[in-house]
N, C-alpha and C positions, 0 to 999 in steps of 0.2 A: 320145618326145622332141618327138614336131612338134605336141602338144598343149597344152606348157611356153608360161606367158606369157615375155615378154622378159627380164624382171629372174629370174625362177627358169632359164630356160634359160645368161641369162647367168651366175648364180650356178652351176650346174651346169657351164659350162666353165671357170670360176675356179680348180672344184676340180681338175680334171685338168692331171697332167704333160703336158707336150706334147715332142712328139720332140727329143731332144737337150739337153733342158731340164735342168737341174742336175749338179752337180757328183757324179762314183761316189764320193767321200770321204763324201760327206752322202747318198747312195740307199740304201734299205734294198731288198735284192733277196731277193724272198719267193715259191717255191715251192708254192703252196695247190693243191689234192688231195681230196677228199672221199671216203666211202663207198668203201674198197679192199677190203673182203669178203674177206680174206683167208680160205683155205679154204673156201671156195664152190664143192660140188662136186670137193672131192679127191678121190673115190675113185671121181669119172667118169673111165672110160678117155680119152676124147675130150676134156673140158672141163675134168678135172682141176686144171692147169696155169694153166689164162687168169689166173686173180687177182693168181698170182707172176708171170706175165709182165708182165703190166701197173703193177704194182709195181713191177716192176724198171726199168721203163723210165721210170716217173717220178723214180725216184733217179737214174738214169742224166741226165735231163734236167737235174734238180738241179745234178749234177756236168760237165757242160757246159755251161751254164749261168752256171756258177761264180755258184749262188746263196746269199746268205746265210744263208737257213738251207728248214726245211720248215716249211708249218700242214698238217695234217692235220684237217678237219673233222669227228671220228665214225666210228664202223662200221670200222675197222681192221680189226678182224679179224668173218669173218660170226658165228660160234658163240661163247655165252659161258664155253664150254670149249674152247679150242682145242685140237685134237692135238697130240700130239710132231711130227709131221711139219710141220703149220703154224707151228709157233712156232721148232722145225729152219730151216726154209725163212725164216722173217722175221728170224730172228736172221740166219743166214747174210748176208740180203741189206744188213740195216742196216751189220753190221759191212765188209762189203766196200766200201762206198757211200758211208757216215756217218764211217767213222775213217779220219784220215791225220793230216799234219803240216803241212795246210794253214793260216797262222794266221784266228781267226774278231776280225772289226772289230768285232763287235754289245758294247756294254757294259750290263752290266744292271745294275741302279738297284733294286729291289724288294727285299722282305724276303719269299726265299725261303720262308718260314715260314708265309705269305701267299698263297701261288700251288701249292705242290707237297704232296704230301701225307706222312704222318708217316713220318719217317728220310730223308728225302732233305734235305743240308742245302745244296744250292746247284744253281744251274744244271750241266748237266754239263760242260759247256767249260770250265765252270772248277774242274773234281774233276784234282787234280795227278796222280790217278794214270789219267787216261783222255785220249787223244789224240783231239779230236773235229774233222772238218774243216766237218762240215753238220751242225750242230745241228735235231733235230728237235722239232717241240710238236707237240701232240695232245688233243684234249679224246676223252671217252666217249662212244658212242652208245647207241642201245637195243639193239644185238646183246652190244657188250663191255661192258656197266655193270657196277657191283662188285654182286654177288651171293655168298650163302654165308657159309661162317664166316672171319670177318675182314671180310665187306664189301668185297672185295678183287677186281680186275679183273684178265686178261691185259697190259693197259697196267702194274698196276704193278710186274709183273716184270719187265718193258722198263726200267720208269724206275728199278727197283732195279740192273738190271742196267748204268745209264750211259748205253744207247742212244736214250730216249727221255725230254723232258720231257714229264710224265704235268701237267696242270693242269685247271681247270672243271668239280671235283665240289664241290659242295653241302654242308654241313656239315647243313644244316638245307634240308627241303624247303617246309617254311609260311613259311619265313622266308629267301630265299635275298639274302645279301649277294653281292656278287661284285669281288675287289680285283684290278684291273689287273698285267699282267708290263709293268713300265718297262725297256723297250729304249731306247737310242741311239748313232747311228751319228755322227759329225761334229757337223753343226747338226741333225740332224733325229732327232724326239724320238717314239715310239711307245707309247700305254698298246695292251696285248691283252689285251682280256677275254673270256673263254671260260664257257661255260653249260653243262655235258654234257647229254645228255638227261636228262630226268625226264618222267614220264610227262604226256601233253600234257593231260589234263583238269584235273589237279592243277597244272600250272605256267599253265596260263590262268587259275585261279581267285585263285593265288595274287599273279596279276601285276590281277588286279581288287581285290582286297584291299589295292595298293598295299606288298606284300612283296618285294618284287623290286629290291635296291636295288644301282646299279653304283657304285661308291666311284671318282668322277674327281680325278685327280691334280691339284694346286694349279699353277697357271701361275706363271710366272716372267716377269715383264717384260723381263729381261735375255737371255732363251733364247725359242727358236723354238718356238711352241704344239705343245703335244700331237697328233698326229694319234692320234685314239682309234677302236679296230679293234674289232668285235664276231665272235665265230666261237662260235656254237652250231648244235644238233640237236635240231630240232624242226618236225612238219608246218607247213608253210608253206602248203599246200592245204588248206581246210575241206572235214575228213571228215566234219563234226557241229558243233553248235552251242557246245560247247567244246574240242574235239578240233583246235584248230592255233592258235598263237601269230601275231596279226593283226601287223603291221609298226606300228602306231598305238599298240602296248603297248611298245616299244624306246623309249629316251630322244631325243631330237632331237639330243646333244651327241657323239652317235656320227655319225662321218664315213663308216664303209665297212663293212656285214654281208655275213659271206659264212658262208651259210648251207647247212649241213650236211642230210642224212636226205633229201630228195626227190631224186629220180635220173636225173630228167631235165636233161639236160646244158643249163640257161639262164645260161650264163656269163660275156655280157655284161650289167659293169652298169649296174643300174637308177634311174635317180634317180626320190628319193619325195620330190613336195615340199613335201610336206605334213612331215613328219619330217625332211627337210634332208640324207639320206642315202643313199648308192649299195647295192643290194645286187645279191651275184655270187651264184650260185646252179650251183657246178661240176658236179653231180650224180656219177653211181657211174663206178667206173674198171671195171666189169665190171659185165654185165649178169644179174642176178638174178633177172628172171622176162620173160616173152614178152609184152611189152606195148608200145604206143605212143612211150610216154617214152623207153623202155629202147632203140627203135628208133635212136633219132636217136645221131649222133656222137661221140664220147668227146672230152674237152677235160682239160686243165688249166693252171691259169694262174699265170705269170712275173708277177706285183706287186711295181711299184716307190714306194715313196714318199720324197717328200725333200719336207722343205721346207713342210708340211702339205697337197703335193696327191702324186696318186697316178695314175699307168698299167698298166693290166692288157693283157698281151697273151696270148692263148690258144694253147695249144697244141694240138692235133690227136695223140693216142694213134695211133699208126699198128700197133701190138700186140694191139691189140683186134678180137676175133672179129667177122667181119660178119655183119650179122644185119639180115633184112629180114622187111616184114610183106606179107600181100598179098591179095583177099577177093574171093573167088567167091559170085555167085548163081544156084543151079541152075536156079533158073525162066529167067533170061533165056536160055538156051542151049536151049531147048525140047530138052531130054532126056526121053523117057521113063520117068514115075518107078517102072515098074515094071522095069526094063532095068539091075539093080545092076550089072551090069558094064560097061554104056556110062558110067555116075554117076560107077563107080571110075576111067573109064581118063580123062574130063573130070579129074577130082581128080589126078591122079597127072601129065596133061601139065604142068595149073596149077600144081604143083610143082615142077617140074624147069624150065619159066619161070624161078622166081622163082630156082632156083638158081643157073640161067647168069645171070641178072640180078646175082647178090648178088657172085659171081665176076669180072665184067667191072666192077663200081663199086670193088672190092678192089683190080683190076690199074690202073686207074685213077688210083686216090687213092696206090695206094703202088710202083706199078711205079715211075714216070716221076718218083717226086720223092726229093730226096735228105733225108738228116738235117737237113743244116746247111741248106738252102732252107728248108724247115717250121718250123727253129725261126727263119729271118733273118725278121722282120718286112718288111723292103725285097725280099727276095727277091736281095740281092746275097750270090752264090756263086761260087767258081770254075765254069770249066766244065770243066775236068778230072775235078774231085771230083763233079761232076754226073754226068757219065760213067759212073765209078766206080760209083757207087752205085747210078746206073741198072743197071747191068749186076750187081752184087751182088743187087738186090732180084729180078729176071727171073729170078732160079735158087732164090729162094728159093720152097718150098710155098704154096701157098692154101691157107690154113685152111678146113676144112669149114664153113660157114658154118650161124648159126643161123634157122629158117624158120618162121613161123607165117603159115597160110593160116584166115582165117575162112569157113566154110562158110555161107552161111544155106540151110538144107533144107525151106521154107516151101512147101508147094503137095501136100504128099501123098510128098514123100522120104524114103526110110527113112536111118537114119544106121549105121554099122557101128562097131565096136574101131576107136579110132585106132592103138592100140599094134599091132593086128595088121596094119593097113595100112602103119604106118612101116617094117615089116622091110624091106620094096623099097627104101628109101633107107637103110640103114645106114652103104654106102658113102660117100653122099653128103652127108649134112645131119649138124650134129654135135647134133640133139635126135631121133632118128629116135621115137622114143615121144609126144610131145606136135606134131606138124605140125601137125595140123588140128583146129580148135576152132569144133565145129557151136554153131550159133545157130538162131533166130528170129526172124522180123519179127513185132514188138508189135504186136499189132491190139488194139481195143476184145473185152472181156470180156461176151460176148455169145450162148456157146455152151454146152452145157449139156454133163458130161462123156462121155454116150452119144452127141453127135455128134463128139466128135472123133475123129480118126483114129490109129492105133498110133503114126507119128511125132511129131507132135506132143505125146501124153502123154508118150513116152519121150526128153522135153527133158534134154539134156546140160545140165548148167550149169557154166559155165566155171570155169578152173583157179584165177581170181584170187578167184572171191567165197571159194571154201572157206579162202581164207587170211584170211577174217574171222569164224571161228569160232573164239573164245577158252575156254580150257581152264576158265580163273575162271567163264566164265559159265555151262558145263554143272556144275562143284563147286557152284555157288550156286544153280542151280534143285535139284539132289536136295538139297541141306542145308537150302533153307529147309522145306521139307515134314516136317525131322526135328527131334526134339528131343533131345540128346545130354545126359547126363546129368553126367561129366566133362570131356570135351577141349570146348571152344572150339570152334562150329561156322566162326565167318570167319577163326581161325588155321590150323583142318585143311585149309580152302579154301586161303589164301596157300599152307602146307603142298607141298599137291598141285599148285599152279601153280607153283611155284619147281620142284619135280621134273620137271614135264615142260619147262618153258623153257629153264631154266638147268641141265640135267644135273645135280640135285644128288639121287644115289641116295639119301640117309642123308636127305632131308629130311624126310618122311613118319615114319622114326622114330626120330627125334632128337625130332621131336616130342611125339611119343606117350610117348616115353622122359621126356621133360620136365616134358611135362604129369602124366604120375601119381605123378614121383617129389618133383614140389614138392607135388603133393594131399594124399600120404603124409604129409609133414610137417607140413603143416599138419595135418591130423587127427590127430596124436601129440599138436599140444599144445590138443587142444579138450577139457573135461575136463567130467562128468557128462551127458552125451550117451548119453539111456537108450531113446529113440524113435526110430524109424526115419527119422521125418518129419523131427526136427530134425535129424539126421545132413544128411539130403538138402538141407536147407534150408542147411546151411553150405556142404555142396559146391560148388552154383551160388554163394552168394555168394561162395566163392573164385573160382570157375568167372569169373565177372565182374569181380571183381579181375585175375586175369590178361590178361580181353581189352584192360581198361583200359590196364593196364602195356605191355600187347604196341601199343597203338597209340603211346601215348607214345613207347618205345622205337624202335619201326619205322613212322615217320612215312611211307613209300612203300614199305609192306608190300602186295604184291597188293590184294585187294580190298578192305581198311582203304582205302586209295587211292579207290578209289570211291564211298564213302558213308559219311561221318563226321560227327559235330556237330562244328563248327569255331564260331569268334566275328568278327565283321565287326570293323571299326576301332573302331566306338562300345561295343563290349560284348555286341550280341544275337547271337542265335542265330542261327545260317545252316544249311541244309541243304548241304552240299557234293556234288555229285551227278556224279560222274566216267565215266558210261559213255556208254554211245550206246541210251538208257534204253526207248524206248518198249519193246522185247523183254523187257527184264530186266526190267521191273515189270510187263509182264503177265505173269512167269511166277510175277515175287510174290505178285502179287495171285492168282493159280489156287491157290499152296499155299495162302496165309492163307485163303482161301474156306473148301478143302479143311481145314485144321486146323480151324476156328472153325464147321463149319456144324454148325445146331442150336445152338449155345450164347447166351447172354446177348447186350442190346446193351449195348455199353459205355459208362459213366458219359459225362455231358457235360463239353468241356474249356471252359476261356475260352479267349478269342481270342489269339494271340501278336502281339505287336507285329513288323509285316513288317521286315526292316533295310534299309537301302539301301547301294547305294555308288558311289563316282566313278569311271566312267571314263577311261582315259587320254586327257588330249589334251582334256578337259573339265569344267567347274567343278558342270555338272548333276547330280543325282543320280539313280535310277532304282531303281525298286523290283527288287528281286533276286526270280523267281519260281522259289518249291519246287517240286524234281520229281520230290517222292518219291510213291507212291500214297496215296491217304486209306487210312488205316487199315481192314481188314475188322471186321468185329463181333468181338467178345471178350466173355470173362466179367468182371465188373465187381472180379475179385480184382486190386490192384495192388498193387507195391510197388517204391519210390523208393528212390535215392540220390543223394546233393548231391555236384558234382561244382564246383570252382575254376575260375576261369580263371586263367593264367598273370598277364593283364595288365590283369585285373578284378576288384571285387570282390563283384561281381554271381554268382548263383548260376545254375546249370541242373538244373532237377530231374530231365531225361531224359538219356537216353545210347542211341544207337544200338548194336544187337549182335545179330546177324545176319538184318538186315531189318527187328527188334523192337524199339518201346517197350522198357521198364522198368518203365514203370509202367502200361502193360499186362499185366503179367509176370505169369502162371499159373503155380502150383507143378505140377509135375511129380506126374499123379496114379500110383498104386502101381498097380501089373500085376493085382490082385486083393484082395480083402477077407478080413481072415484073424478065427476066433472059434474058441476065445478069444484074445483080443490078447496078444501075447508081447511083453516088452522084452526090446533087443538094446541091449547094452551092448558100449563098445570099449575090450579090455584091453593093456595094454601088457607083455608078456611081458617076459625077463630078455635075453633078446638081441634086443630093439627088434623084434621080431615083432608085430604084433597080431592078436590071436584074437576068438572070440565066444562069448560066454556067456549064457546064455538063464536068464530067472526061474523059468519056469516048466518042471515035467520034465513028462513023458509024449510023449516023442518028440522027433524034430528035423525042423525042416524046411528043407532045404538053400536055396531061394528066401528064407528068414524071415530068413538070416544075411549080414548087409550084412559085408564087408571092402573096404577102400581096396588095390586091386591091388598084388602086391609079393612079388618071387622070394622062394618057401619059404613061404608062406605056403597056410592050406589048401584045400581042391580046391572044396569047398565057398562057399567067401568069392571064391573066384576067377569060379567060373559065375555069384555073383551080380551081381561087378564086371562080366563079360562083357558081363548085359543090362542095366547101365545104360549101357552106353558104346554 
């Protein structure tokens, strides 16, 4: 703020309530919350617990509070299955929390139909047959998004169930509209627009494309302006060159973002004055991995607005597990680094440090203060009740508190099992497996690997990079190297990335189940198909029919999501390139070498016309640069198909499908050369069987007899299904 010229500083305290300021008839008293990870670790003895504690105690604050309703920013629940016991556990707590007979002032204005998703036909406060005292909202994050069959989340058995408004899913991801919840309270009038996540590469491309449109409510001269709220879930930190939604791409006509999925607790807001807007930034109500961010304090915030300005006051989670970080270097302690037990017993004091450290900041922050102080902004309390409470908290347990010490082992230290050294703290730390998290200090690359030493080569690498190894990107290095002859090489990939993310067991073969049973039918009705070759050649062009259809259909389908031909505003071609590429296209480029070496160089293209497009926030235009790999050599065999655009009537002769041209497209050569040539004809038996019958007699050859896979059918046609798939 002390960087604000005068007229922006001034404008920035325009926007805020100031104490005592407006009328509670016309305040809207709002609850915001982000990242609860519900189930997170339920079935640690120790940590089990923390998510619904912390949970509980933000409904709890709600209902003292006496707030008008809850926003929940994302990430409710950690898993996008949640157990009987977690969804036990959240139901219990909403309905204890969430219903009474308290009446709700909020009146809503919107067309339901607009904001909630299919079969919910109103808000729930006002379903006659459900008593709600604290109305809750809630958008999606990337842990609970709808996944599976129905496309359907843990949110909307919440919202089916009354206790929660489920709102800010996407109907369309290239094209995302987004229509306001019109709340009003007195005079004061609230649009809330909500974003759920959508994956960040694809929702930055699509907000460059200028798709991303917030539908603002019409003013009224006679009634007090809009304050219009934005609450989405999306990296707000650049992981990558398209991988986080910049605050320059938000509309300037939004007054206040409070921004979901990052989890570091920065919850005072921010004015950006360049966009004219405050953003809160509450982070998680439980901490999810041992990290920096995660260190610092738990908050959530009491938002009031009346009147078009607004007051956030923070709350302080006094529920939440303490957890502290803290980093030793062996070298400065001139330890002996052949001495592993002097190394262990240094490591093991710096421990038990940090834990009397973590213990005495605990007794600190929550012995000595009461409820009602933490939440009184003035700090005016009785002092009886202070008493009280002081003396309740002083009997209550210390949570075993959580501990990461960073190691750096640089000078010739060996490192050991941390899991085996945690057992010593069992008692005392509640992560006894993950304490200590050896490192190195980076020096210049200047040693050759026979001079280094055993420690050194046997570098740990820490717990956080392995959670950026994505499941899509190991299914798409072995599949581009393959060529499959029926299923869809980037459908079996999504496939296999929805089974392992989203717990969907049946995904992989509902697939496969799908994929051969629509083949089948199509080959029933392809008719004097007497060659091998053209059998094979309808396959694949069904085979690409379907990847079409599957994209169309599942516009934020796995890695469809990552590299699609998409159309800029004016009509061209755009690469869409959604990963974090350099990796993933040198492993394309290794297979396509590996497929293509020794073969043909492939024909010359003309030049494409490059597209451009506007950024937000500026009239310039800028060339959009592709970042897919040049193409490796090919055989000069291609072949096309003409492909629409929706909102063109400009044609594309190519189509992306897994990593490959089309019109690069090589037919799939035959396992071996057969003399004399047989034709394989496909008969349609009397109960929809197909068989194979061969022109030629003097024997059969079980490889020669092509069948389209399909229960009952013979054993034969089946092994030869086998190797084409």
């Amino acid at each position: 703020m002390d960087d604000l010229s005068p007229d922006m500083l001034e404008q920035n305290n325009a926007s805020q309530l100031s104490q005592g300021e407006g009328e509670e008839q016309d305040t809207f008293s709002i609850l915001v919350a982000t990242d609860n990870h519900l189930g997170y670790l339920e079935k640690d003895p120790v940590r089990g617990d923390d998510s619904f504690k912390a949970f509980e105690e933000i409904l709890k604050l709600a209902a003292e509070s006496e707030a008008n309703m809850i926003l929940l920013g994302g990430d409710l629940f950690h898993d996008n299955k949640p157990s009987r016991k977690t969804l036990y556990n959240t139901t219990r707590l909403l309905k204890q929390y969430c219903l009474g007979d308290k009446p709700i002032s909020l009146e809503f204005l919107s067309d339901p139909a607009d904001n909630f998703p299919e079969g919910i036909e109103n808000v729930n406060y006002m379903d006659a047959n459900l008593n709600i005292a604290i109305p809750v909202f809630s958008i999606h994050g990337n842990h609970d998004d709808p996944a599976g069959d129905g496309n359907l989340c843990a949110l909307d058995q919440l919202a089916m169930n009354g206790l929660v408004n489920y709102f800010g899913r996407s109907q369309e991801i290239d094209n995302v509209v987004v229509k306001p919840i019109l709340l009003q309270k007195g005079a004061s009038r609230l649009a809330l627009f909500g974003i759920g996540n959508i994956r960040d590469e694809r929702l930055h491309q699509t907000f460059l494309r200028r798709n991303v449109k917030l539908m603002r409510p019409e003013e009224d001269e006679e009634e007090e302006p809009w304050y219009n709220m934005l609450v989405l879930h999306q990296n707000r930190v650049m992981h990558g060159p398209k991988s986080y939604i910049p605050e320059a791409f938000l509309d300037d006509f939004i007054n206040l973002v409070i921004w979901g999925h990052e989890h570091e607790c920065l919850i005072d807001p921010v004015y950006n004055p360049q966009q004219g807007f405050h953003v809160s930034q509450p982070g998680s109500s439980v901490a999810t991995s041992l990290s920096e961010g995660e260190s610092k304090e738990k908050h959530v915030a009491l938002l009031k607005i009346c009147r078009g300005k607004f007051k956030l006051d923070k709350i302080r989670l006094a529920s939440v597990r303490p957890f502290i970080m803290g980093d030793l270097v062996l070298a400065d302690h001139q330890v002996d680094p052949t001495n592993q037990q002097k190394v262990n017993s240094l490591i093991s004091r710096k421990v038990r440090e940090l834990v009397e450290e973590a213990k005495a900041e605990w007794l600190n922050k929550n012995g000595n203060t009461a409820r009602k102080r933490r939440m009184d902004p003035e700090g005016e309390s009785d002092e009886e009740d202070t008493n009280q409470d002081h003396c309740g908290d002083q009997l209550t347990e210390i949570p075993k508190p959580l501990v990461r010490l960073k190691v750096e082992y640089s000078g010739g230290y060996e490192i050991f099992n941390p899991q085996r050294f945690g057992q010593e703290f069992v008692d005392t730390v509640a992560n006894p497996r993950d304490i200590v998290q050896f490192y190195r200090r980076k020096t210049a690359f200047n040693k050759t690997i026979a001079s280094k030493t055993k420690a050194e080569i046997d570098h740990v690498e820490p717990t956080e990079k392995l959670d950026t190894l994505k499941v899509e990107n190991l299914v798409q290095k072995y599949l581009s190297a393959q060529n499959l002859s029926i299923l869809p090489e980037m459908q079996l990939a999504d496939a296999v990335r929805i089974y392992v993310e989203k717990d969907e067991k049946d995904a992989v073969k509902d697939f496969v189940v799908s994929s051969l049973d629509r083949m089948q039918k199509v080959m029933r009705t392809k008719q004097n198909i007497e060659l091998e070759e053209a059998l094979l050649k309808e396959i694949n062009k069904e085979k690409d029919l379907q990847a079409e259809k599957y994209a169309n259909d599942h516009p934020n389908g796995g890695l469809l999501d990552h590299k699609r031909t998409s159309r800029d505003d004016d009509g061209n071609d755009m690469d869409v390139d959604h990963t974090n590429d350099d990796e993933e296209e040198s492993m394309a480029s290794e297979a396509e070498a590996k497929k293509t070496k020794g073969k043909a160089a492939p024909r010359a293209r003309s030049p494409r016309k490059q597209p451009t497009v506007s950024t937000a926030g500026s009239n310039a235009k800028r060339p959009v640069r592709k970042a897919t790999t040049p193409p490796a050599p090919r055989t000069p065999s291609t072949r096309t198909r003409t492909i629409v655009a929706e909102d063109s009537h400009e044609e594309d002769e190519t189509e992306e499908q897994g990593g490959n041209d089309d019109d690069d497209y090589q037919e799939p050569v035959l396992a071996r050369s057969r003399s004399p040539r047989k034709q394989t004809h496909v008969v349609l038996d009397s109960d929809d069987e197909a068989s194979v019958t061969n022109d030629q007699t003097g024997g059969e050859d079980e490889e020669d007899d092509f069948l389209v896979p399909k229960a009952g059918t013979r054993a034969k046609g089946k092994a030869h299904a086998k190797r084409l798939c």
